[in-house]
N, C-alpha and C positions, 0 to 999 in steps of 0.2 A: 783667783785663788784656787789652786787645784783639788785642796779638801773640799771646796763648796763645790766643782765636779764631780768629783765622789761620791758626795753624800745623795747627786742627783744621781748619777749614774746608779747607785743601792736604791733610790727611790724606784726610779724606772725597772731597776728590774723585778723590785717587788712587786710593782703595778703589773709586770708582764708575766709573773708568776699567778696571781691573784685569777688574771684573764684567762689564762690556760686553763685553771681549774674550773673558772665560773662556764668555757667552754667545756671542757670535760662532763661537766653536770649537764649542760645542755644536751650534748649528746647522747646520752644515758637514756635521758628523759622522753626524748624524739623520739630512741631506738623503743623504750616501752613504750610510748603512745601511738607507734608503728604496728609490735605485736599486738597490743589491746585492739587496735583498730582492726587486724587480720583476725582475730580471734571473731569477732561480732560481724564483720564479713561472713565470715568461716559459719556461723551459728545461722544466721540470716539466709544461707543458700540451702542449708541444712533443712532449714523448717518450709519453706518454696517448695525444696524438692518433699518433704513426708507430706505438704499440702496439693501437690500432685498424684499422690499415691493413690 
């Protein structure tokens, strides 16, 4: 029945729409917990070095 391909093939793409976006967020998320992580790097070498001073 090619309606009931269709209606799988609109399934699937919605499932592959869905996943795009749930990656999208992923990546978002990584790329801040990336900056967060450089920032507290970033502060942590900061206070080494004025506990050098």
């Amino acid at each position: 029945n090619p309606l009931d391909q269709n209606s799988i093939i609109d399934h699937l793409q919605d499932q592959m729409e869905q996943l795009e976006q749930k990656l999208l967020e992923i990546e978002n998320y990584l790329k801040a917990l990336e900056n967060s992580t450089r920032k507290v790097e970033l502060m942590r070498l900061q206070s080494n070095a004025e506990g050098l001073q």
